[in-house]
C-alpha positions as CSV (number, residue, x, y, z in Angstrom):
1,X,-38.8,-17.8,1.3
2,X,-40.6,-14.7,0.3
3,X,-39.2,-11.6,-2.0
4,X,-36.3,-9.8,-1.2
5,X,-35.8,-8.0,1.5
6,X,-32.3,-6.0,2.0
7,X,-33.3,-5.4,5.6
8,X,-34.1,-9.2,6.8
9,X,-30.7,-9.5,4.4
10,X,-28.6,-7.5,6.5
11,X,-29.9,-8.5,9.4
12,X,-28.9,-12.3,9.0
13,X,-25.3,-10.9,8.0
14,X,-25.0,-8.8,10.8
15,X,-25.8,-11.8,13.0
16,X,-23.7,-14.1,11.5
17,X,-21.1,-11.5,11.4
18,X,-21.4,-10.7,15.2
19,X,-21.1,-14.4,16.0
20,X,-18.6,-15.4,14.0
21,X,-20.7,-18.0,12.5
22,X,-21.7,-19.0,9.2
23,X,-25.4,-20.2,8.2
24,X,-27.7,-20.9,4.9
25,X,-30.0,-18.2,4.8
26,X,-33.5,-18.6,5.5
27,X,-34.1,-15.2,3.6
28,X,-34.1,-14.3,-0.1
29,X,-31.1,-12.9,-1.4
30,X,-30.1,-9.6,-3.2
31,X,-30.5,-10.5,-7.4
32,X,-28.8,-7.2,-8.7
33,X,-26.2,-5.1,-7.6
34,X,-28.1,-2.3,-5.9
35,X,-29.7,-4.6,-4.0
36,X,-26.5,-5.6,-2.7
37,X,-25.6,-2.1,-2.0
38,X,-28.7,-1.2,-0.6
39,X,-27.3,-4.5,2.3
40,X,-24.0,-2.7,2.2
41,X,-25.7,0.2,3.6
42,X,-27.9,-1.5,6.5
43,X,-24.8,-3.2,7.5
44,X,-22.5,-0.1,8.0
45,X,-25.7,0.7,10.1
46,X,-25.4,-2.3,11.7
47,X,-21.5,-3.0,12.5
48,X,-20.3,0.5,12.6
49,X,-18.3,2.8,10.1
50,X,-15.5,1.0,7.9
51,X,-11.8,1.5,8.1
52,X,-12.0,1.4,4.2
53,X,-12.8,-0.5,1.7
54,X,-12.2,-3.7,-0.6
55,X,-12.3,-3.5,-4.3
56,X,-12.0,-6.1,-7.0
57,X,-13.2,-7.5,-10.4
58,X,-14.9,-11.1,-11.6
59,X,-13.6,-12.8,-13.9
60,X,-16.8,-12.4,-15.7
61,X,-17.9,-8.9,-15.3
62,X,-16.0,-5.9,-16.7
63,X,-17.8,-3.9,-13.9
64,X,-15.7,-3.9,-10.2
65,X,-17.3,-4.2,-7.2
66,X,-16.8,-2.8,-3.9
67,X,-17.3,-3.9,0.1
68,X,-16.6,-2.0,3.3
69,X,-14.3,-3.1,6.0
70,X,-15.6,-3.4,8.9
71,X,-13.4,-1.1,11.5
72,X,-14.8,-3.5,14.1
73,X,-12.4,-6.1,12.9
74,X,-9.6,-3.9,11.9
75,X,-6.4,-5.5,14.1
76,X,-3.3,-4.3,14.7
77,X,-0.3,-4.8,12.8
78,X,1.6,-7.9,14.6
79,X,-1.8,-8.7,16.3
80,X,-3.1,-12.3,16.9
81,X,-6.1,-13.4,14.7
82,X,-8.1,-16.7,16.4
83,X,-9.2,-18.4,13.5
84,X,-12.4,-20.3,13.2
85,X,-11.5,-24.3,12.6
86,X,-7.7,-23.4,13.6
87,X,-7.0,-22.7,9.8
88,X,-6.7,-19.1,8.7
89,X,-7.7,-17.8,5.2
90,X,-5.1,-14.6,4.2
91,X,-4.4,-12.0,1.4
92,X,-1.5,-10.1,1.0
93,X,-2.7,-6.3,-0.7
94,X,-1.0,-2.8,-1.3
95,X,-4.0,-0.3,0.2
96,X,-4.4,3.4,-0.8
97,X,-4.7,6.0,2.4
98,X,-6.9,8.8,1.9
99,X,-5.4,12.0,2.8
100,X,-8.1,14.1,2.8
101,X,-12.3,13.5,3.3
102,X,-14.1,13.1,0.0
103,X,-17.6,14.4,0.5
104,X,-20.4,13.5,-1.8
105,X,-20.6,16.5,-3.1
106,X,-17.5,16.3,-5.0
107,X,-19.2,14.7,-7.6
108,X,-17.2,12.2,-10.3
109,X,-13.5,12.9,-9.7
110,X,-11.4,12.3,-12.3
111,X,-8.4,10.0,-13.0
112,X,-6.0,12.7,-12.2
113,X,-7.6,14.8,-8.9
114,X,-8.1,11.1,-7.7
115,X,-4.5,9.6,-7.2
116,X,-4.1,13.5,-5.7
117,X,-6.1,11.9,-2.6
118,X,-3.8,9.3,-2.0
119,X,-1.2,9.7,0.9
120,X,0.4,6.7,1.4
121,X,0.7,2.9,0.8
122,X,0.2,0.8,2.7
123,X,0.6,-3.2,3.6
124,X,-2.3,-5.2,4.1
125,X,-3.3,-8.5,5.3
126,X,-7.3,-9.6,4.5
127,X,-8.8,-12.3,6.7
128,X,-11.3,-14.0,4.3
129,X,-14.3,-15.6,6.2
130,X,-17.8,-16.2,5.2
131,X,-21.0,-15.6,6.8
132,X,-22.6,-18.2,4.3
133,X,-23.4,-21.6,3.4
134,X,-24.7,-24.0,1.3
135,X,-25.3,-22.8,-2.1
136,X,-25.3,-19.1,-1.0
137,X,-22.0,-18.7,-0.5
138,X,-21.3,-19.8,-4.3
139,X,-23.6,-17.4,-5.0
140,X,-22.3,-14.1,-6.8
141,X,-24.8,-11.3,-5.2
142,X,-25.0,-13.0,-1.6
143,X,-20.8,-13.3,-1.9
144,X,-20.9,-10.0,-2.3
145,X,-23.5,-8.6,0.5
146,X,-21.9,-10.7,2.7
147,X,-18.7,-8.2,2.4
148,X,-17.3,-10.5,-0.3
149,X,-15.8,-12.8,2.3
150,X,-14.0,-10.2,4.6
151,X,-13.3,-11.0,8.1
152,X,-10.9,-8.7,8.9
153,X,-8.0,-6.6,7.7
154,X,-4.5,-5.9,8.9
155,X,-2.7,-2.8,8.2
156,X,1.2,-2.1,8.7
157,X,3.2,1.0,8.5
158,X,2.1,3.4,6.1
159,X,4.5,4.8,3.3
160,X,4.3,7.9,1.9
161,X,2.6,7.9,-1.7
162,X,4.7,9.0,-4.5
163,X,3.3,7.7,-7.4
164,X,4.6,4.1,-6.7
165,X,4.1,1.8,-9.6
166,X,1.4,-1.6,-8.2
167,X,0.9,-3.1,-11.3
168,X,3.8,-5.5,-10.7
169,X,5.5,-5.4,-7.0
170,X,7.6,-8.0,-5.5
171,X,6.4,-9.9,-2.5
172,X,8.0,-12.4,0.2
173,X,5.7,-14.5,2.6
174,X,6.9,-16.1,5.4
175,X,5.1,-18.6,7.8
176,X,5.5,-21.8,8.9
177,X,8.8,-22.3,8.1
178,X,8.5,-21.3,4.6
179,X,9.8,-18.4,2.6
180,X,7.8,-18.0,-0.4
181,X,9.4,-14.9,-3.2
182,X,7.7,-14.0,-6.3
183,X,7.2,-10.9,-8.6
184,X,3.4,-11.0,-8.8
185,X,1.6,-8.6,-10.8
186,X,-1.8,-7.3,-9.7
187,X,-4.2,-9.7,-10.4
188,X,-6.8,-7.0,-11.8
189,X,-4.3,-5.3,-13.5
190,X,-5.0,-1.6,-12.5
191,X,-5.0,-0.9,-9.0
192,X,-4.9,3.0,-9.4
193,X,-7.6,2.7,-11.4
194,X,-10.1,0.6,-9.1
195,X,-9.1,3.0,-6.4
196,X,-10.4,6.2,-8.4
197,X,-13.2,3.7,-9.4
198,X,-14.2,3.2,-5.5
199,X,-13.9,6.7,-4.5
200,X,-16.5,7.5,-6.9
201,X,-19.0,5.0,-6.8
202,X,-19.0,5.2,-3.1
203,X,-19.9,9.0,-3.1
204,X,-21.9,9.1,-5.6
205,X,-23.6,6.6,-3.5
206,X,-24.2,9.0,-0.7
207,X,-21.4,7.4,1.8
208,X,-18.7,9.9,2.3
209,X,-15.1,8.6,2.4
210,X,-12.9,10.1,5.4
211,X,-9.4,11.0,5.7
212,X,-7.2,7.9,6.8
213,X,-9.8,5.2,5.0
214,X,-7.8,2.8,2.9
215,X,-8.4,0.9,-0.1
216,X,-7.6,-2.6,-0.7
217,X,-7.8,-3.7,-4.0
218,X,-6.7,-7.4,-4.9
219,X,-4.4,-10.4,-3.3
220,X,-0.9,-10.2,-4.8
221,X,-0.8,-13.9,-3.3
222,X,-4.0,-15.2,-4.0
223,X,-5.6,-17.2,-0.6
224,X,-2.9,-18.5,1.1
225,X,-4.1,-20.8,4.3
226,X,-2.2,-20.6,7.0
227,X,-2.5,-22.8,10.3
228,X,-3.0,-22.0,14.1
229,X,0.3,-21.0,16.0
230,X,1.7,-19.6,12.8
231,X,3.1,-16.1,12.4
232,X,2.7,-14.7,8.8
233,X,4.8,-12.3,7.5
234,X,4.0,-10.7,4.4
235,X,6.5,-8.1,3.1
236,X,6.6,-6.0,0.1
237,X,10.4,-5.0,-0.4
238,X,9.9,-1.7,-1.6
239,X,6.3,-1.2,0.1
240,X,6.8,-2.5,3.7
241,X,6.0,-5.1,5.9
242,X,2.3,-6.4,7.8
243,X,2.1,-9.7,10.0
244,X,-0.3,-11.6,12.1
245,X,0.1,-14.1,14.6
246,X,-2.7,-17.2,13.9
247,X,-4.2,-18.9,17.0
């Protein structure tokens, strides 16, 4: 298979990603995590500049990690999603707005001038799909070069941020027929705290952040599928609402 090469790497994603297809790679993979960045970089090349970002934590690794969202596949709240094998994968998220560009000359940002870039909150629905398989998509690195699993984000109407509390938010999903309610708390814990997290490791990167990029930063519901001809409603009571129409 050769050594590693983040260009013949990115270049399989991007194809995968363009076709909405998913393939074992016939090219090494990324072994550490600036490898994977280095991918991340080549395929913002590749697919265009992101709407934002996704942000999360393994249950192994006290480090986060971090993927762009493609704009490409940014829809519309209320939008239809066609879902490949008629079964959708979906996350319900709180994302952070950016009100303000953060060049990356601002340098590490602390805790405090952080949350002061924040604008608003804002509903969310992730489409989880992979460009990967066999044993690569079980594979930690690859997982995460290929955007860890995102196909595709929904955002509804933005609130304004006033120092909202995440860490524990009520949420009610509806689709199919069913009404699912729960108090779920964040399922990394600190939400505010992978945002400021993500705004500094993605300038100090190189990769400015612009006004109006949001960041999503963990499933309040976990992966919930959903099936074709289903409309999914996810609202946050005291956050908003986001929905999209499966086809």
């Amino acid at each position: 298979m050769g050594s590693f090469s983040a260009a013949q790497a990115a270049d399989f994603l991007a194809a995968q990603f363009k076709a909405r297809t998913s393939a074992a790679p016939a090219v090494a993979g990324p072994s550490t995590r600036a490898d994977t960045y280095r991918v991340h970089d080549l395929l913002i090349e590749a697919l265009g500049q992101p709407c934002g970002w996704k942000v999360g934590r393994s249950k192994t690794e006290t480090e986060p990690y971090c993927a762009p969202l493609p704009a490409s596949r940014r829809l519309d709240d209320g939008a239809t999603y066609r879902a490949p094998g008629g079964v959708a994968r979906l996350e319900a998220e709180l994302g952070l707005r950016l009100g303000r560009d953060v060049p990356v000359s601002s340098g590490p940002l602390d805790r405090e001038t952080c949350l002061g870039l924040i604008d608003a909150v804002v509903p969310s629905i992730e489409i989880i799909e992979t460009r990967l398989a066999a044993s690569a998509a079980q594979d930690p690195e690859w997982k995460l070069a290929d955007l860890q699993g995102n196909g595709g984000v929904v955002f509804g109407p933005a609130l304004p941020w006033k120092g909202q509390a995440l860490d524990q938010v009520p949420l009610v999903l509806g689709f199919a027929g069913e009404r699912r309610s729960s108090t779920a708390p964040h399922p990394f814990g600190d939400p505010l705290g992978l945002f400021c997290w993500t705004v500094n490791t993605v300038t100090g990167r190189g990769i400015p952040m612009r006004k109006g990029d949001v960041v999503i930063n963990g499933s309040f519901c976990g992966i919930v599928e959903v099936p074709a001809g289903t409309r999914f409603v996810a609202t946050f009571p005291q956050h908003g609402e986001v929905s999209v129409v499966v086809a």
